[in-house]
VEXKEBA-938425 format. One record per residue: residue number from 1; residue in three letters; x, z, y of N, C-alpha, C in turn. Coordinates in Angstrom, 3 decimals, m for minus. Atoms other than C-alpha are relative to their C-alpha. Last residue first. Layout:
// residues N
{r NUM; 'ala'; {X; Z; Y}; {X; Z; Y}; {X; Z; Y}}
...
// end
This chain:
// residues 207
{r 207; 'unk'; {m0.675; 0.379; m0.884}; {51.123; 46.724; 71.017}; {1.295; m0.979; m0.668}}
{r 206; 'unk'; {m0.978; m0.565; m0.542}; {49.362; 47.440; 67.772}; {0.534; m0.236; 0.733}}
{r 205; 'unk'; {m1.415; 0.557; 0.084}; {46.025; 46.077; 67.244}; {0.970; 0.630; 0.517}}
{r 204; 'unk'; {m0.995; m0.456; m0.678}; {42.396; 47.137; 66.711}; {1.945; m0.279; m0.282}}
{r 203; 'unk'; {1.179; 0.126; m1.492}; {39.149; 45.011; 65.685}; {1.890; 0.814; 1.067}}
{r 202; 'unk'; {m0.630; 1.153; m0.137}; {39.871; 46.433; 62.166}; {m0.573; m0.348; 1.750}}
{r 201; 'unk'; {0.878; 1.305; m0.151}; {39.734; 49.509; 61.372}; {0.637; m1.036; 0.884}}
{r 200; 'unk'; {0.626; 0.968; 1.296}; {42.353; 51.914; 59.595}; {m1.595; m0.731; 0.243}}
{r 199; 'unk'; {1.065; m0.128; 0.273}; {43.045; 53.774; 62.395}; {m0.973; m0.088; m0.877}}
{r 198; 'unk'; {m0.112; m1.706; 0.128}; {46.762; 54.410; 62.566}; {m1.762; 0.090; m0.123}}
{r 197; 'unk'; {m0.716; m0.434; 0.937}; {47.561; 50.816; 61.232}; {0.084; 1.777; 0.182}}
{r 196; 'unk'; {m1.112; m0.412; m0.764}; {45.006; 49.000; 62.423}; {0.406; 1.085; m0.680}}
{r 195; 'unk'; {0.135; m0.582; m0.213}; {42.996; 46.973; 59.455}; {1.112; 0.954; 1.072}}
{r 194; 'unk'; {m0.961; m1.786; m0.384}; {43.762; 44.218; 58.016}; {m0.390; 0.666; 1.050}}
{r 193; 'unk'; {m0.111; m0.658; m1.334}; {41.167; 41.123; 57.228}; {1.113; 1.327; m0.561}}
{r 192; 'unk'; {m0.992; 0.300; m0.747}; {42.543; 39.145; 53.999}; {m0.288; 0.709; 1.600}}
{r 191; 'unk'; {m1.338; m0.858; 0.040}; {40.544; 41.096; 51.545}; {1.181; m0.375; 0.919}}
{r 190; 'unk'; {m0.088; m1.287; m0.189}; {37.606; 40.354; 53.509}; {0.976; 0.614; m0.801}}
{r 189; 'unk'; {m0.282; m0.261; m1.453}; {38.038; 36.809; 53.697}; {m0.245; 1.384; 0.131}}
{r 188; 'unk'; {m1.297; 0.003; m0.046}; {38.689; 36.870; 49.580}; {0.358; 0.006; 1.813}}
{r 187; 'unk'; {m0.650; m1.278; 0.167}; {35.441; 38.082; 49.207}; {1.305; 0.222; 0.382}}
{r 186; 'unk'; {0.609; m1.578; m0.679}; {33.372; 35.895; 51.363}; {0.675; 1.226; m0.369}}
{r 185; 'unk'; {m0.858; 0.402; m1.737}; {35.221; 32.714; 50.038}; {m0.294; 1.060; 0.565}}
{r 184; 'unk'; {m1.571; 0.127; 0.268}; {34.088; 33.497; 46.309}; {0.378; m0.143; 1.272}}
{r 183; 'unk'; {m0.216; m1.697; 0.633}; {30.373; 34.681; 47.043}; {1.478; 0.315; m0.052}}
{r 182; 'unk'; {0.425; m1.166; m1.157}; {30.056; 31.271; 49.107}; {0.500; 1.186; m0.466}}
{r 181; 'unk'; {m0.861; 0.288; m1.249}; {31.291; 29.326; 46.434}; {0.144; 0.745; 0.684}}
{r 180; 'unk'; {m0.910; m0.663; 0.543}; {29.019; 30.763; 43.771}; {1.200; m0.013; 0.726}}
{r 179; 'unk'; {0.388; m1.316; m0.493}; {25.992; 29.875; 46.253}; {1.717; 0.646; m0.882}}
{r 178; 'unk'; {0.593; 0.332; m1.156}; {26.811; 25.889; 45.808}; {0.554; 1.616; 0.716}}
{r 177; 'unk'; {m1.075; 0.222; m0.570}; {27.820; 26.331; 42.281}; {0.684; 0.174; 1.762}}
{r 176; 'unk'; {m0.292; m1.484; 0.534}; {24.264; 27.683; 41.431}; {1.441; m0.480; 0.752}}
{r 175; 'unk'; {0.384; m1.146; m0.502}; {22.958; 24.865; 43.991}; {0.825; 1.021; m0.493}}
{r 174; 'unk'; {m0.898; m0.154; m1.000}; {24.797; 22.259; 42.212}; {m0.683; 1.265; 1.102}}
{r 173; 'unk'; {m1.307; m0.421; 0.451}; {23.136; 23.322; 38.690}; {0.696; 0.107; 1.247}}
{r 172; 'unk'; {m0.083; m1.478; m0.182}; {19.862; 23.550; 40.351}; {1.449; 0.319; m0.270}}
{r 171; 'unk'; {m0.009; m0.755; m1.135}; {20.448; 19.947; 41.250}; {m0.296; 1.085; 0.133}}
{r 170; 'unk'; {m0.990; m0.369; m0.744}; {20.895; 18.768; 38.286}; {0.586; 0.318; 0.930}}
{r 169; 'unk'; {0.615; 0.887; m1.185}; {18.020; 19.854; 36.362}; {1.763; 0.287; 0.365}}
{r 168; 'unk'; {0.208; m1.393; m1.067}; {19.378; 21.510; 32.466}; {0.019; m0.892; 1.452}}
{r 167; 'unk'; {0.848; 0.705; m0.868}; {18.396; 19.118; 29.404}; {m0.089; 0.340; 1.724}}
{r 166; 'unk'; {m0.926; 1.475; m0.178}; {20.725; 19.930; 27.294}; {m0.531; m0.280; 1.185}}
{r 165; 'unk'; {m1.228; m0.385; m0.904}; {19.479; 23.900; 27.420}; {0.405; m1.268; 0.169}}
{r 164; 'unk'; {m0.528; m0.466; m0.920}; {15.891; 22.552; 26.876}; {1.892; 0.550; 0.830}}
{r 163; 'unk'; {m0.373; 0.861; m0.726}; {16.748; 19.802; 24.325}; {m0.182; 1.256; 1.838}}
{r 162; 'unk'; {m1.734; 0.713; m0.915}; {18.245; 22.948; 22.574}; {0.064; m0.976; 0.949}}
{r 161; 'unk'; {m0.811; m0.626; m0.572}; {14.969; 24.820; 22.367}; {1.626; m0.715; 0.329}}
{r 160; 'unk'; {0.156; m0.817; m1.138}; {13.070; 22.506; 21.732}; {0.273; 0.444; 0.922}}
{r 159; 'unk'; {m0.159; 1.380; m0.583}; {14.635; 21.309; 18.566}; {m0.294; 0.138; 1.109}}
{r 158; 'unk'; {m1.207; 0.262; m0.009}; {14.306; 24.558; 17.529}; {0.971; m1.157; 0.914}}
{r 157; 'unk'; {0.543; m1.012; m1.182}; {10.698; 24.740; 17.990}; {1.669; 0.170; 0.193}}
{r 156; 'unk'; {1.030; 0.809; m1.098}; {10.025; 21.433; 15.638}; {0.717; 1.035; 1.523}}
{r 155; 'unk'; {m1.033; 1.094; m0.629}; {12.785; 22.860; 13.093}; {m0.469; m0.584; 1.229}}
{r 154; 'unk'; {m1.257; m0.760; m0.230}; {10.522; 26.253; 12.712}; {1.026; m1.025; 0.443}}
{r 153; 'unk'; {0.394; m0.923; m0.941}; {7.475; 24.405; 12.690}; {1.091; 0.638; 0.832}}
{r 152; 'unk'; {m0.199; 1.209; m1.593}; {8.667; 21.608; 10.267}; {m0.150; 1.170; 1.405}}
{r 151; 'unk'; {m0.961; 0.631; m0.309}; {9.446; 24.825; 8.137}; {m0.076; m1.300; 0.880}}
{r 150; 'unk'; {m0.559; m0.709; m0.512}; {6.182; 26.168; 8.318}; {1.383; m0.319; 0.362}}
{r 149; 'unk'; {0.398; m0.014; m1.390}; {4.523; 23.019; 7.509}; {0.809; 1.230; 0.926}}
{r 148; 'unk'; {m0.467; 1.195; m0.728}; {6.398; 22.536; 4.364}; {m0.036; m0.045; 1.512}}
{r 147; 'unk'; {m1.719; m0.787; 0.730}; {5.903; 26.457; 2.682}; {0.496; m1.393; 1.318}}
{r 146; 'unk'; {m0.876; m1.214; m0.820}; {2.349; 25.826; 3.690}; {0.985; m0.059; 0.350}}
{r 145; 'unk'; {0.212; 0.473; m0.995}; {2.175; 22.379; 2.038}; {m0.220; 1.038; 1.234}}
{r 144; 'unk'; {m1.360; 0.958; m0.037}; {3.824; 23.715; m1.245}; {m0.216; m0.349; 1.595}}
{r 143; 'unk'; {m0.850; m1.180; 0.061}; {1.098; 26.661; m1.493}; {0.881; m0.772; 0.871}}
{r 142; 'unk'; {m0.006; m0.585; m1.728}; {m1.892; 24.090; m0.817}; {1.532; 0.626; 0.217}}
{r 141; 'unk'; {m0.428; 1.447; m1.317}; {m0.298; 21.626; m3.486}; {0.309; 0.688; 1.292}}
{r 140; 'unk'; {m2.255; 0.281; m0.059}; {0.631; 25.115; m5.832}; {m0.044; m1.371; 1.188}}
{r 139; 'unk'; {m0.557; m1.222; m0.623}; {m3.621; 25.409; m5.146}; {1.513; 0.202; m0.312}}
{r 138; 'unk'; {0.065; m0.234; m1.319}; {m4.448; 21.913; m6.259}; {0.648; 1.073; 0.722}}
{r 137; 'unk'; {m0.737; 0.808; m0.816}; {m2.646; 21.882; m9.295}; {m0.164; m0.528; 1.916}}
{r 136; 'unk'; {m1.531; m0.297; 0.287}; {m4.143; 25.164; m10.695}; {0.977; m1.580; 1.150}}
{r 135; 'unk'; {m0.055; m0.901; m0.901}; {m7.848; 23.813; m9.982}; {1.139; 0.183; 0.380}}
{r 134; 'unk'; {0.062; 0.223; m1.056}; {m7.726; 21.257; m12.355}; {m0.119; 0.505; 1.416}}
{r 133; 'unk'; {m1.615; 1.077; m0.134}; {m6.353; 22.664; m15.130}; {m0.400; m0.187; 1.149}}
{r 132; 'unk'; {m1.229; m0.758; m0.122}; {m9.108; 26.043; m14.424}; {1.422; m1.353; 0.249}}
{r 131; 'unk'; {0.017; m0.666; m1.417}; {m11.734; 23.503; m14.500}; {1.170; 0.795; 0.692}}
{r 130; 'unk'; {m0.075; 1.227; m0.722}; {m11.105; 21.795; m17.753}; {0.390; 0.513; 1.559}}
{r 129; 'unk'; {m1.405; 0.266; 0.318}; {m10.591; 25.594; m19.134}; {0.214; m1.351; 0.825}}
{r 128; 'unk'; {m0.876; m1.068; m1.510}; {m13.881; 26.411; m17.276}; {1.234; m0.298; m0.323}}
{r 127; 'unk'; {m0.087; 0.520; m1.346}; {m15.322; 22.862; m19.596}; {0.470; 1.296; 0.938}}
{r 126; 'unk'; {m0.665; 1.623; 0.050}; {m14.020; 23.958; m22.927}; {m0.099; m0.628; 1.736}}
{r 125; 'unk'; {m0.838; m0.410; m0.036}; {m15.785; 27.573; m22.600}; {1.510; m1.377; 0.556}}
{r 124; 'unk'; {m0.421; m0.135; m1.691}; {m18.606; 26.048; m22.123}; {1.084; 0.537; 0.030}}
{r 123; 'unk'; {0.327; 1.439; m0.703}; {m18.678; 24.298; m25.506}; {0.280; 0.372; 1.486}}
{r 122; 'unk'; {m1.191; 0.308; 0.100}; {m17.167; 27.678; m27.118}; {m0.138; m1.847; 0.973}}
{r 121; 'unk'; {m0.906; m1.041; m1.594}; {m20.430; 29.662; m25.210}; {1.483; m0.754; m0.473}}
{r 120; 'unk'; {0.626; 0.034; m1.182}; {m23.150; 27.382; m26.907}; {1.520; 0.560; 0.427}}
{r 119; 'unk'; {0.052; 1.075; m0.151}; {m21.328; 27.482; m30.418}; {0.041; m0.630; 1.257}}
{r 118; 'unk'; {m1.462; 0.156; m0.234}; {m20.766; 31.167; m30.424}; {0.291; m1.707; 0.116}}
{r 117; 'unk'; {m0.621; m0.489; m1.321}; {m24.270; 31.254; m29.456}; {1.166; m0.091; 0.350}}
{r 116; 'unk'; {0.211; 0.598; m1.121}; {m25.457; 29.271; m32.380}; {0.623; 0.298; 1.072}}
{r 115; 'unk'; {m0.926; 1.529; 0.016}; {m23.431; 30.430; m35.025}; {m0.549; m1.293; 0.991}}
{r 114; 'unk'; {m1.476; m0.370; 0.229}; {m24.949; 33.984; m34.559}; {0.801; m1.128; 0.847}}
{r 113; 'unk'; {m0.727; m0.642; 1.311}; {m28.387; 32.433; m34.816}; {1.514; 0.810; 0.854}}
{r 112; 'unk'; {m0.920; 0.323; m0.886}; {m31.371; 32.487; m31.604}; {1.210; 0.549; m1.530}}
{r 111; 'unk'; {0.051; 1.082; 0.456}; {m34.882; 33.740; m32.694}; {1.386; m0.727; m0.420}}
{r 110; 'unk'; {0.487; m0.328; 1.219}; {m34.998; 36.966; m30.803}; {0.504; m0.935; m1.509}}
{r 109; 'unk'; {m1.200; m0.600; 0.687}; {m32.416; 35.816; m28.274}; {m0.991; 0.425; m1.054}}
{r 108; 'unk'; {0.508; m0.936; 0.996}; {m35.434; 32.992; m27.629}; {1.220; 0.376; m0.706}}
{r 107; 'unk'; {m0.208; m0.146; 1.007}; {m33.451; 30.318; m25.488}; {m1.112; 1.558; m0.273}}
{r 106; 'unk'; {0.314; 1.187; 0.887}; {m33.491; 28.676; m21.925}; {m0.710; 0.449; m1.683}}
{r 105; 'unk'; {1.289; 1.168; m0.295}; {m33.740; 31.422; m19.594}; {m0.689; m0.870; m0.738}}
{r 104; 'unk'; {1.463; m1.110; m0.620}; {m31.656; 34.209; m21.165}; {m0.949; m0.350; m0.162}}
{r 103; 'unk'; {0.180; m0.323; 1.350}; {m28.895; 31.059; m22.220}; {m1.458; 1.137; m0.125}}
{r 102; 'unk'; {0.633; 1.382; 1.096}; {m29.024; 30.023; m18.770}; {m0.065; 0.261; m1.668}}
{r 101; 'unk'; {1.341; 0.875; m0.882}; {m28.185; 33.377; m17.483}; {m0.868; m0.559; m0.382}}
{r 100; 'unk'; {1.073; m0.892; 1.183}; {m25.269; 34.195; m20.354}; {m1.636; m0.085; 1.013}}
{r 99; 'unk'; {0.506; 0.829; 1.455}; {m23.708; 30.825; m18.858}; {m1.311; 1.300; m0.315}}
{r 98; 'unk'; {1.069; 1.449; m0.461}; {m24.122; 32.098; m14.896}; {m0.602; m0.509; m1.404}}
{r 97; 'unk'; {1.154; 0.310; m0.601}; {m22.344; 35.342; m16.048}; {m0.998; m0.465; 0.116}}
{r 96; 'unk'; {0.642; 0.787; 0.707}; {m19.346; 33.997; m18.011}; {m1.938; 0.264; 0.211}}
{r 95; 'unk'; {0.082; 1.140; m0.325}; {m17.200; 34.956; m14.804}; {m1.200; m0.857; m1.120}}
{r 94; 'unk'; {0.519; 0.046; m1.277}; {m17.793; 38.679; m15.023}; {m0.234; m1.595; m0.166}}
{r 93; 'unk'; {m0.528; m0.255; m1.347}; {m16.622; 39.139; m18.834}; {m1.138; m0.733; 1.146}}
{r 92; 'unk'; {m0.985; 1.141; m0.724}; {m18.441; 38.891; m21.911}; {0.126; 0.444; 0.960}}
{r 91; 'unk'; {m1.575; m0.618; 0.164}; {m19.629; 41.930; m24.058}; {0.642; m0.722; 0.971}}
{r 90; 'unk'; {m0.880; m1.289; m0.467}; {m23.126; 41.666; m23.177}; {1.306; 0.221; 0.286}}
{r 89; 'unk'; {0.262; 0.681; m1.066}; {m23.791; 37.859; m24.837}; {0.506; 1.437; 1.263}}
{r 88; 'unk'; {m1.064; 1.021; m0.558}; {m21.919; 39.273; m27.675}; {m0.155; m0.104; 1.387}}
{r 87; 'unk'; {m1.167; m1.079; 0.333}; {m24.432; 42.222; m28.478}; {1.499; m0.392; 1.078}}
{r 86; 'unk'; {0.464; m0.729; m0.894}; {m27.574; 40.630; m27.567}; {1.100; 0.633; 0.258}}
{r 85; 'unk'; {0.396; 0.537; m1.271}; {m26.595; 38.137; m30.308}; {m0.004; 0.733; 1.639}}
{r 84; 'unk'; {m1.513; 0.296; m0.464}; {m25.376; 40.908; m32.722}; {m0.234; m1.187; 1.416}}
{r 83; 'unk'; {m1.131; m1.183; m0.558}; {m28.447; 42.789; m32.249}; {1.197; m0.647; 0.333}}
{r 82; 'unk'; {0.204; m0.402; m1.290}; {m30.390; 39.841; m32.749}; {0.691; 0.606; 0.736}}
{r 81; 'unk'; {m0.134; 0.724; m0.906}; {m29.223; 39.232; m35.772}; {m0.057; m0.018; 1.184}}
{r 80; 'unk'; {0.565; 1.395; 0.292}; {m29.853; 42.051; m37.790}; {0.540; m0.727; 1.297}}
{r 79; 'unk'; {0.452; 0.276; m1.182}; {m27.390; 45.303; m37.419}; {m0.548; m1.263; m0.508}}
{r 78; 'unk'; {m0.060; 1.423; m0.840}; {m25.589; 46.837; m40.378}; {m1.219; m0.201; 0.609}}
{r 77; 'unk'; {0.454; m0.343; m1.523}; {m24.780; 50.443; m41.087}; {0.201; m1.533; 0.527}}
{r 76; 'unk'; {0.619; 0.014; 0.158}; {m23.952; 50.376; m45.072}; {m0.790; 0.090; 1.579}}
{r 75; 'unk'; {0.707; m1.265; m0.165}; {m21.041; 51.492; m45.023}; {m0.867; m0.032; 0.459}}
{r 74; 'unk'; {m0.238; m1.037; 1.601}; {m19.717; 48.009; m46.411}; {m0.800; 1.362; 0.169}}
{r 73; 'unk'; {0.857; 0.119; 1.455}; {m22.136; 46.436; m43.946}; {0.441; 0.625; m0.942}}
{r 72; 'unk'; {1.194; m0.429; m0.096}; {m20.461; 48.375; m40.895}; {m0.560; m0.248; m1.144}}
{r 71; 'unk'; {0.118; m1.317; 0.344}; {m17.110; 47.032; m41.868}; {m1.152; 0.655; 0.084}}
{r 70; 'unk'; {m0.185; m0.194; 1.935}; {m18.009; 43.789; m42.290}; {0.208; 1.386; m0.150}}
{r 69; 'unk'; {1.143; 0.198; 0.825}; {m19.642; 43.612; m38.426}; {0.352; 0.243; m1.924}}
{r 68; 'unk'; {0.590; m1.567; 0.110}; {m16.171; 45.381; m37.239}; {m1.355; m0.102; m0.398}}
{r 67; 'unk'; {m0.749; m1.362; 0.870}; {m14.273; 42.444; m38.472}; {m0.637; 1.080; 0.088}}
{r 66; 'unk'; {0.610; 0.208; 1.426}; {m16.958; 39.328; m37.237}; {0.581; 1.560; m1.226}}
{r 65; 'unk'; {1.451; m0.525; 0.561}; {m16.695; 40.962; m34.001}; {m0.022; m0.375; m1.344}}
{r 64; 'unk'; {m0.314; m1.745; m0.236}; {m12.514; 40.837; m33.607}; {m1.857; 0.267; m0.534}}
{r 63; 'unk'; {m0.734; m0.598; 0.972}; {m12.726; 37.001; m35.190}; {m0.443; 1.467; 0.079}}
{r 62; 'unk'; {1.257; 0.186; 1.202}; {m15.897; 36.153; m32.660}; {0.762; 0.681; m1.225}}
{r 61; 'unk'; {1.331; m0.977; 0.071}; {m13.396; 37.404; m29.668}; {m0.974; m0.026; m1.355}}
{r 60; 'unk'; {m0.688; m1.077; 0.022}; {m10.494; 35.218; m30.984}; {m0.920; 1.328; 0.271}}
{r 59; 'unk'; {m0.333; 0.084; 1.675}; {m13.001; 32.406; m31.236}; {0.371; 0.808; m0.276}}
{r 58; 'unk'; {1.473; 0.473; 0.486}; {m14.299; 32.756; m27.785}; {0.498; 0.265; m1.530}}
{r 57; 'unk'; {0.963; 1.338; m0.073}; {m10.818; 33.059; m26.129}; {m0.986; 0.470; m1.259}}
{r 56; 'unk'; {0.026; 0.175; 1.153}; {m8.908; 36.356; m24.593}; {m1.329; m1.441; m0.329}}
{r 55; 'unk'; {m0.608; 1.508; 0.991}; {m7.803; 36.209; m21.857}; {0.454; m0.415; m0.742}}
{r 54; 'unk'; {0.012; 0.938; m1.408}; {m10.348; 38.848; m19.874}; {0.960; m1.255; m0.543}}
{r 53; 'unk'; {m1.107; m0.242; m0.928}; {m10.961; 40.483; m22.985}; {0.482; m1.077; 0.845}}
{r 52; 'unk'; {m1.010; 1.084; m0.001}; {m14.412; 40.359; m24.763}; {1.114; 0.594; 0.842}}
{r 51; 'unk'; {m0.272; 0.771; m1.632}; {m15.839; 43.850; m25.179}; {0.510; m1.095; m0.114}}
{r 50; 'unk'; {m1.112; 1.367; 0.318}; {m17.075; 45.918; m28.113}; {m0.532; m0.606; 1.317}}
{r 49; 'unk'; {m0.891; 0.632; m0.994}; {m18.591; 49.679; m26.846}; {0.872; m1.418; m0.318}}
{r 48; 'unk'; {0.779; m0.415; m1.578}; {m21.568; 49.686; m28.903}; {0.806; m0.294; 1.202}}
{r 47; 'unk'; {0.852; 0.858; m0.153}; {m19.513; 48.330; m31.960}; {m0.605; 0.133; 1.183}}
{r 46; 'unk'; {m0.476; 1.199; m0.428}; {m16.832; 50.592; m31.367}; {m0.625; m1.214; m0.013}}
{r 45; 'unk'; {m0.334; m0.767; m1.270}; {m19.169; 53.650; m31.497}; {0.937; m1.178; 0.762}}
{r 44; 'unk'; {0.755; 0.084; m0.972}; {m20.645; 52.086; m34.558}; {0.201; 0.202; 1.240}}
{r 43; 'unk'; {0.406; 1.621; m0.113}; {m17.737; 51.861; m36.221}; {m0.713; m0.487; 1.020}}
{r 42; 'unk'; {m1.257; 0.460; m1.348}; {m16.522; 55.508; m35.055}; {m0.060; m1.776; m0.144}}
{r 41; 'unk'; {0.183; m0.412; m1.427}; {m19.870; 56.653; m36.910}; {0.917; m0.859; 1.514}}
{r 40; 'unk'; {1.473; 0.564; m0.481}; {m19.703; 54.968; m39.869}; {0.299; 0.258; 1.418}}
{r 39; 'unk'; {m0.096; 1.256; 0.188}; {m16.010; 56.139; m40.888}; {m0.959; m0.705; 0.775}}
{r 38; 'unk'; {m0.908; 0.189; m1.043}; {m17.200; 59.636; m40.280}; {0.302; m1.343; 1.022}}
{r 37; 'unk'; {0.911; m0.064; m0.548}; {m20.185; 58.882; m42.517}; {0.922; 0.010; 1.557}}
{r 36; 'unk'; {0.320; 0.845; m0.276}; {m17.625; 57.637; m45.111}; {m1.370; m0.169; 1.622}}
{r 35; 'unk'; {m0.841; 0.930; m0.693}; {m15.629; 60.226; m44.809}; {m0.865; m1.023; 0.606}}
{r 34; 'unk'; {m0.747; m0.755; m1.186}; {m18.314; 62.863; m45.654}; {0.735; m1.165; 1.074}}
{r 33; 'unk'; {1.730; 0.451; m1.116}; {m20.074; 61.039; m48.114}; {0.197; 0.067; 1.212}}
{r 32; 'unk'; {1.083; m0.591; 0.373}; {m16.606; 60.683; m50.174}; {m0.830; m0.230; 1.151}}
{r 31; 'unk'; {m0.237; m1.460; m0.436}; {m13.712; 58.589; m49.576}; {m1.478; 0.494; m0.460}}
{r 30; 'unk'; {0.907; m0.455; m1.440}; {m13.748; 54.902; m49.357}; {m0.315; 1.140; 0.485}}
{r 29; 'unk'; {m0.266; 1.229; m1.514}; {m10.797; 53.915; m51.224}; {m0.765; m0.043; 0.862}}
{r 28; 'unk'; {m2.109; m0.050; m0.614}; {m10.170; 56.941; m53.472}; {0.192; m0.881; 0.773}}
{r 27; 'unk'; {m0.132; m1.372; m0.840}; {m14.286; 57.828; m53.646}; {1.636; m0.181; 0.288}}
{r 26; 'unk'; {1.032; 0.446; m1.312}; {m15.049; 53.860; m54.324}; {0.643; 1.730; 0.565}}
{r 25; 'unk'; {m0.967; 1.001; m0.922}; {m11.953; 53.878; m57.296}; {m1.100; m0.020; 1.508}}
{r 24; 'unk'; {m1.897; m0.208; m0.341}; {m13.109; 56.735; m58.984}; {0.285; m0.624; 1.172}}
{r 23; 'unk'; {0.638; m2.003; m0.624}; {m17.257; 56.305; m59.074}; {1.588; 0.013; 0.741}}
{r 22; 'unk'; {m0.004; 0.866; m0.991}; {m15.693; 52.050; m60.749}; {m0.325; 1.125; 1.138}}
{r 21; 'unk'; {m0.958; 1.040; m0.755}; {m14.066; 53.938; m63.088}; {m0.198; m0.629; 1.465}}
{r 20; 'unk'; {m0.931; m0.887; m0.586}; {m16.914; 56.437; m63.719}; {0.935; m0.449; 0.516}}
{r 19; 'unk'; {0.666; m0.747; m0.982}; {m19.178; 53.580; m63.991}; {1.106; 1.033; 0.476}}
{r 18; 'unk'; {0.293; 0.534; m1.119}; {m17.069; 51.683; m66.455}; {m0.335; 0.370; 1.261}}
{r 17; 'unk'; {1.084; 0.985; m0.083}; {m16.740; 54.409; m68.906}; {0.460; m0.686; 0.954}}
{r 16; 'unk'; {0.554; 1.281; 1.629}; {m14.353; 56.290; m70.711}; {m0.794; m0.730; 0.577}}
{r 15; 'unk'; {0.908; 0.429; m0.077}; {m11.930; 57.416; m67.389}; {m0.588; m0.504; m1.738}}
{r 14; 'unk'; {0.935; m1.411; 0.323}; {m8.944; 59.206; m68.136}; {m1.132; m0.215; m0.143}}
{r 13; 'unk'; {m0.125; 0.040; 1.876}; {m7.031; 55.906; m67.923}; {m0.205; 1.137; m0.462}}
{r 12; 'unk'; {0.713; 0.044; 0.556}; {m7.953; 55.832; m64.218}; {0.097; m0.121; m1.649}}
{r 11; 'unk'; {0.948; m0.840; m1.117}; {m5.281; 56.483; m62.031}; {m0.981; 0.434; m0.808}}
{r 10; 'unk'; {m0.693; m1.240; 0.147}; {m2.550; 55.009; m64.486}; {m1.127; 1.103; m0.085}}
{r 9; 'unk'; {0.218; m0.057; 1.107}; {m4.324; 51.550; m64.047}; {m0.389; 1.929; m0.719}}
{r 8; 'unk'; {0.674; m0.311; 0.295}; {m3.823; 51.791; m60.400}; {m0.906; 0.441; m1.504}}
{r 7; 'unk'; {0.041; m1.138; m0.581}; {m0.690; 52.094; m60.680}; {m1.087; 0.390; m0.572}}
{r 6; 'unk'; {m0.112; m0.902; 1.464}; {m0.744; 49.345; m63.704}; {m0.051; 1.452; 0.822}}
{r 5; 'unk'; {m1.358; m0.408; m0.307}; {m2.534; 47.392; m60.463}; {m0.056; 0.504; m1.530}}
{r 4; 'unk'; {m0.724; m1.300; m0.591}; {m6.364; 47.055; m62.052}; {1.697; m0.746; m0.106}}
{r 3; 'unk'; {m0.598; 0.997; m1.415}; {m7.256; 42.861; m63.233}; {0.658; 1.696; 1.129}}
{r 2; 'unk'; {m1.027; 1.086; m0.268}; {m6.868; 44.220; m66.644}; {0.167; m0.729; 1.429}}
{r 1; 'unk'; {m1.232; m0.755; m0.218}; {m8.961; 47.245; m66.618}; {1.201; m0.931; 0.232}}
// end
């Protein structure tokens, strides 16, 4: 009774025996047959469906299984080895694939511990992370060397374009001048013809 809260104390100081005490405290923290079967059920249901998460790591996954494996044993719904083995190797995402493969091939999941697999899969885990660094700096290179080339592209075509207008032949130029002449002298000799003065063409003159 001494290591009880004094709440809890309270709870039970009706109690004369041990047994009944200890009857008390399992139906107020685990509930009756009922609950506990409840309880069971939605364990199992999350056990069946447990999943790694896309980035989430190995260890952090083994934490989340090792929690819903304790709950099961308290209510009495635990799984041998295997199961959990068979269990994990399942749960992993797309990319860990190739490993759960070689593990298939190589190994007896019958046979095969817990603290093995999570062993096996935190070792590979170590080298896609290697992989991943090294990947990452390539692909921002490609990005950067896009981003670069497009812009020489754009200054390249630019450039181009102006040595064309600098660049203009000079003998089309005196040509255009040439013909612009002409257009200018042609108009101004037809505003200087006059016209007779009761006919209004030209060609005729007044005495």
């Amino acid at each position: 009774m001494a290591a009880l809260p004094h709440k809890e104390y309270l709870k039970m100081s009706d109690k004369s025996t041990a047994k009944a005490m200890f009857t008390s405290l399992c139906s107020l923290y685990e509930g009756n047959k009922k609950v506990r079967e409840a309880k069971a059920t939605m364990l199992v249901h999350q056990y069946e469906m447990f999943r790694m998460k896309e980035d989430e790591s190995i260890e952090t996954m083994y934490s989340r299984f090792q929690t819903l494996v304790s709950g099961l044993q308290i209510l009495k719904k635990s799984y041998v080895a295997s199961d959990h083995v068979n269990k994990i190797l399942r749960s992993l995402p797309t990319k860990w694939r190739p490993k759960v493969t070689a593990i298939e091939e190589a190994k007896d999941l019958n046979t095969l511990s817990v603290e093995d697999i999570i062993s096996s899969l935190k070792c590979h885990e170590i080298g896609l992370n290697e992989h991943e660094l090294i990947k990452k700096p390539k692909s921002i290179a490609l990005k950067l060397g896009g981003k670069s080339s497009k812009a020489l592209k754009a200054l390249e075509s630019e450039e181009e374009s102006t040595s064309e207008d600098s660049d203009e032949d000079p003998e089309i130029v005196q040509k255009m001048a040439m013909l612009f002449n002409r257009s200018s002298s042609h108009k101004s000799s037809r505003k200087e013809e006059k016209g007779c003065f009761n006919f209004k063409k030209t060609g005729h003159f007044i005495a």
